[in-house]
C-alpha positions in Angstrom: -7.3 -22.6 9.4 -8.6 -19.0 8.7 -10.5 -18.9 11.6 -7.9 -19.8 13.5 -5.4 -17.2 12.4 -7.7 -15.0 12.8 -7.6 -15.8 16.2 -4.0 -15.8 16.8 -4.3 -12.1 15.7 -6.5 -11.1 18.1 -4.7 -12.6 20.7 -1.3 -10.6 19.6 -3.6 -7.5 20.1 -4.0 -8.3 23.7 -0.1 -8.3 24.8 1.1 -5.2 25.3 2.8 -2.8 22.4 6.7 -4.0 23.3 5.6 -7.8 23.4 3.4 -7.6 20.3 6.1 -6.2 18.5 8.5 -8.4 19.2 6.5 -11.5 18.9 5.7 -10.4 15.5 9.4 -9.5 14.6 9.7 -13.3 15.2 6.9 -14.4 13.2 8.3 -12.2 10.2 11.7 -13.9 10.6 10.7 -17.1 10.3 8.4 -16.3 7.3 11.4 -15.3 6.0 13.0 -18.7 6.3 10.2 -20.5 5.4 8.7 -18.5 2.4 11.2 -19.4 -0.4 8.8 -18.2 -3.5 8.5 -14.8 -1.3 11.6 -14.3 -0.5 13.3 -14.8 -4.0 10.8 -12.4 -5.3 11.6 -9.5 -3.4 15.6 -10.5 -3.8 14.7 -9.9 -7.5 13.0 -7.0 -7.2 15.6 -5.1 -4.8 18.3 -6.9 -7.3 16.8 -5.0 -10.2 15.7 -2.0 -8.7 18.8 -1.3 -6.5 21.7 -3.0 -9.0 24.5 -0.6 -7.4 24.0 -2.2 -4.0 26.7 -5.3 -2.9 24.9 -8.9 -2.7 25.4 -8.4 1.1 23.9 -4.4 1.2 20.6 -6.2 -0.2 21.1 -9.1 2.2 20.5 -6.5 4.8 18.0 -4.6 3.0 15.8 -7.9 2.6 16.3 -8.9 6.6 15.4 -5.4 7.1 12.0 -5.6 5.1 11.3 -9.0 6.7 11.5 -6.9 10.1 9.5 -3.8 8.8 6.8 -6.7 7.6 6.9 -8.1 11.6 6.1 -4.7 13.0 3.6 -3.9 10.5 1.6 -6.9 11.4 1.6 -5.7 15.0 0.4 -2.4 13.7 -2.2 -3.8 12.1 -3.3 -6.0 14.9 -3.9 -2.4 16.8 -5.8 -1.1 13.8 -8.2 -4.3 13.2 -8.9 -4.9 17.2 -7.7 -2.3 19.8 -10.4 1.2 20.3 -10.2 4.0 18.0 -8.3 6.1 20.8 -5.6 3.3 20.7 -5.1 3.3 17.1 -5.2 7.2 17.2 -2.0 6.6 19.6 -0.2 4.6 17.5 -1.3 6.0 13.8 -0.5 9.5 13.8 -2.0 11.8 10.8 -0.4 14.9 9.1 -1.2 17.1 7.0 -5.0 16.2 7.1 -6.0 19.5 6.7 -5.0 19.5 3.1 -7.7 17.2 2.5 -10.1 19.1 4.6 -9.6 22.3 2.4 -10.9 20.3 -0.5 -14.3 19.5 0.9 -17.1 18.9 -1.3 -14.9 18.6 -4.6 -13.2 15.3 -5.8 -10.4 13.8 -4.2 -8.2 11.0 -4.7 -5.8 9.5 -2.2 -2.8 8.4 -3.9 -1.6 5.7 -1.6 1.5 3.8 -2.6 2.3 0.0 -1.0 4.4 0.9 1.7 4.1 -1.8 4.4 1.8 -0.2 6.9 -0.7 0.9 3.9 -3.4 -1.0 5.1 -3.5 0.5 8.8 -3.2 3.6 7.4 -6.3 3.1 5.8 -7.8 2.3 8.8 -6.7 5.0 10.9 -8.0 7.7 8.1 -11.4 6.0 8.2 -11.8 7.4 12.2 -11.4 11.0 10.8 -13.2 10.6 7.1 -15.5 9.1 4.7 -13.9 7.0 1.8 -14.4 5.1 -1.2 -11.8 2.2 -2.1 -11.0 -0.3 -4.4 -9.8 -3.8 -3.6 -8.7 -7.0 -4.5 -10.8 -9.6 -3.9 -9.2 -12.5 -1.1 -8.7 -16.3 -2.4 -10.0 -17.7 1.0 -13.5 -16.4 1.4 -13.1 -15.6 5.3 -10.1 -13.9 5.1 -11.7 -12.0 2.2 -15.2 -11.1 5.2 -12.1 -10.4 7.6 -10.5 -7.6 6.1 -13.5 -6.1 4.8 -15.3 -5.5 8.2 -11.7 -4.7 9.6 -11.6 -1.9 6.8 -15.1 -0.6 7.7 -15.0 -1.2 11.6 -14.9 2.5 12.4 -17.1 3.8 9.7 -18.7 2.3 6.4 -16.2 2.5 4.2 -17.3 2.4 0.5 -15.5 -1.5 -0.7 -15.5 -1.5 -3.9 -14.1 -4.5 -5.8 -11.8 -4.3 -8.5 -13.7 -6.2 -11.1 -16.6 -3.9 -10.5 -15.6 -1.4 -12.9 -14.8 2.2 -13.1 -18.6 3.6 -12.6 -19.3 3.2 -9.1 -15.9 4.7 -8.2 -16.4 7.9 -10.3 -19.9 8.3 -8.5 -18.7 8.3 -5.4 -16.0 10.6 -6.5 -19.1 13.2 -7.8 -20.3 13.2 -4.8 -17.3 14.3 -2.7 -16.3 11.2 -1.3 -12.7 10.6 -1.3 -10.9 7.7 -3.1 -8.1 5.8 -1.3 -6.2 5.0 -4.6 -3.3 1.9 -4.6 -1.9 1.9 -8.1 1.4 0.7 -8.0 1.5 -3.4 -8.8 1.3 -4.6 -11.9 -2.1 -5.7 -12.8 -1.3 -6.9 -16.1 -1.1 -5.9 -19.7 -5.1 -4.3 -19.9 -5.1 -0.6 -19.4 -1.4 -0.6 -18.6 1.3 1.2 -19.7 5.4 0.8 -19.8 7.2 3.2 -17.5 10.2 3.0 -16.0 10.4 2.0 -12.0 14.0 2.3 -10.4 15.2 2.4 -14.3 13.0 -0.7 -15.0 10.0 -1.2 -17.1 7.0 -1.4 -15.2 3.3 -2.3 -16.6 1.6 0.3 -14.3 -1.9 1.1 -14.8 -2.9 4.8 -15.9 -5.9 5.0 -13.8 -5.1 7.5 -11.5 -4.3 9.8 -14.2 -7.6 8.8 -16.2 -9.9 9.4 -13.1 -8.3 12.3 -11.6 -8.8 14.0 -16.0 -12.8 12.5 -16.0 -13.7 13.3 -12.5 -12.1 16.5 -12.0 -10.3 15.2 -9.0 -7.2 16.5 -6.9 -4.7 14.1 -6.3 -3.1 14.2 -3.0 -0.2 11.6 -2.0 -0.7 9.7 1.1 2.5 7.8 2.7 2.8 5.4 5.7 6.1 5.4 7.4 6.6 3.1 10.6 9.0 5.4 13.0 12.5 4.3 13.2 11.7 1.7 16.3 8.5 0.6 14.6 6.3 1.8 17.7 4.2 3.8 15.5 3.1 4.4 12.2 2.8 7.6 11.1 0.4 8.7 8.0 1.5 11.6 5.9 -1.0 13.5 3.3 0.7 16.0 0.9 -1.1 19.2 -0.7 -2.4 18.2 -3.9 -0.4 17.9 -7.0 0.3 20.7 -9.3 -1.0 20.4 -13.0 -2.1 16.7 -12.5 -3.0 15.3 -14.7 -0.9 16.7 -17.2 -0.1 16.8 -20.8 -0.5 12.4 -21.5 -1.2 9.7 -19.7 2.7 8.6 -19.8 4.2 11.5 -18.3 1.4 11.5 -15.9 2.3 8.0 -14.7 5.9 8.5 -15.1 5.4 10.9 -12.8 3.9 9.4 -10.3 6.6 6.1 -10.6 9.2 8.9 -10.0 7.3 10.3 -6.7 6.9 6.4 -5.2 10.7 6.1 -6.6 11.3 9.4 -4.5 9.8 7.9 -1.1 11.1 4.3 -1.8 14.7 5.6 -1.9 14.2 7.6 1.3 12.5 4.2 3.3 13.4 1.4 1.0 12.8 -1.2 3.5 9.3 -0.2 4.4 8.5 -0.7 0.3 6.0 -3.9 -0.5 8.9 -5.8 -1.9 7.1 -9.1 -1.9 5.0 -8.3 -5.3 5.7 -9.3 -8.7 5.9 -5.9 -9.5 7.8 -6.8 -13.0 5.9 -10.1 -13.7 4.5 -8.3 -17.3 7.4 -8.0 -19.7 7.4 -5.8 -22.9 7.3 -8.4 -25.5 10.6 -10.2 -26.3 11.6 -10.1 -23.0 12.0 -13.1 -20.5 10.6 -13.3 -17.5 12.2 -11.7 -14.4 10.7 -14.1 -11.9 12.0 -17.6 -13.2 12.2 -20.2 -10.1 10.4 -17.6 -8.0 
């Protein structure tokens, strides 16, 4: 079944960029119909973090991420099968040479879960070396899939989660960027509660531990689809002042306020489908029940 998916993508990579994207605008809708566990999480999540907003303003919202979700797929098919000067076309990068001035010192890419977060990984690795950390896939060939899609330009350091903190913080020493995904909820270990859109959030403090025992600047990396989905275009920010700063908390309320910050100004193009409030300070209930 995995290898045959696998297939379908690469068949969507082969139509051309208006008939890709509309094929997988259709795909996404249907998910949407079909995916009821999927669907009710992100209604909660844009219920909780957007309570101001009419049942029918996050009715549109919610179609509109289902859309954003169809055209990142055909995005991504660019980025996992067409030539680098294809993906160059459709990924566009700014403000690289923020990261260039920082050669040879230790870098972290602070790269929220905006949809297209995984092509702009892709796209970066055509113009520099990288260290990530990932989650390991349930289906083993999906799992070999994404991995040599991640490193089909250049070898990409893939670094799995359960691995540990050494490895990464070597590869930091030695001037190799980190692309950095912080933002779900990983649980209760090494987590603190911080407020996202108002809500408490379990939300790891890692980037503010590595960036204080590497040494590291921390620059923010966001991937925005253009308005007509065409293109995806990957924005790296200067570094951040006085980060890490004076605890761990601010720190990472800090940087829930800056993903807050873009969120607000794309909030369709946000990964609504995670449990991002699944861990509850204690005495709470569950957010999630019948999702």
């Amino acid at each position: 079944m995995t290898r045959l998916a696998i297939g379908l993508l690469w068949l969507l990579s082969r139509l051309t960029p208006s008939a890709r994207r509309r094929v997988c605008e259709r795909i996404a809708t249907a998910f949407m119909r079909i995916a009821r566990e999927r669907r009710e999480v992100a209604h909660v999540n844009l219920r909780l973090c957007f309570p101001a907003l009419t049942h029918g303003a996050r009715a549109e919202l919610l179609r509109r991420h289902f859309l954003v979700l169809g055209r990142g797929l055909a995005l991504a098919c660019i980025a996992w099968f067409r030539t680098p000067d294809e993906v160059r076309a459709a990924v566009r990068v700014e403000g690289l040479e923020h990261l260039l001035a920082l050669q040879g010192r230790p870098r972290i890419l602070f790269a929220p879960h905006f949809v297209s977060l995984d092509t702009a990984a892709i796209r970066l690795s055509l113009e520099h070396d990288a260290v990530a950390i990932y989650s390991r896939q349930k289906q083993p060939a999906f799992d070999r899939f994404l991995v040599a899609r991640r490193t089909r330009f250049r070898a990409i350091r893939m670094i799995p989660r359960d691995a540990g903190i050494r490895p990464v913080l070597h590869a930091l020493r030695e001037g190799v960027p980190l692309f950095f995904q912080p933002d779900l909820d990983f649980g209760p270990r090494d987590s603190i509660f911080v407020p996202f859109f108002g809500v408490a959030a379990a939300t790891t403090s890692a980037l503010t531990r590595l960036a204080r025992i590497a040494g590291a600047a921390v620059l923010p990396v966001i991937a925005e689809q253009t308005a007509d989905g065409m293109q995806c275009i990957v924005c790296i920010h200067p570094p951040l002042d006085a980060f890490p700063g004076e605890s761990p908390e601010a720190d990472t309320r800090r940087m829930n306020a800056m993903i807050e910050e873009h969120v607000r100004r794309i909030p369709a193009q946000y990964w609504w489908l995670h449990k991002r409030f699944k861990t509850r300070p204690a005495g709470e209930r569950p957010v999630y029940e019948g999702a």
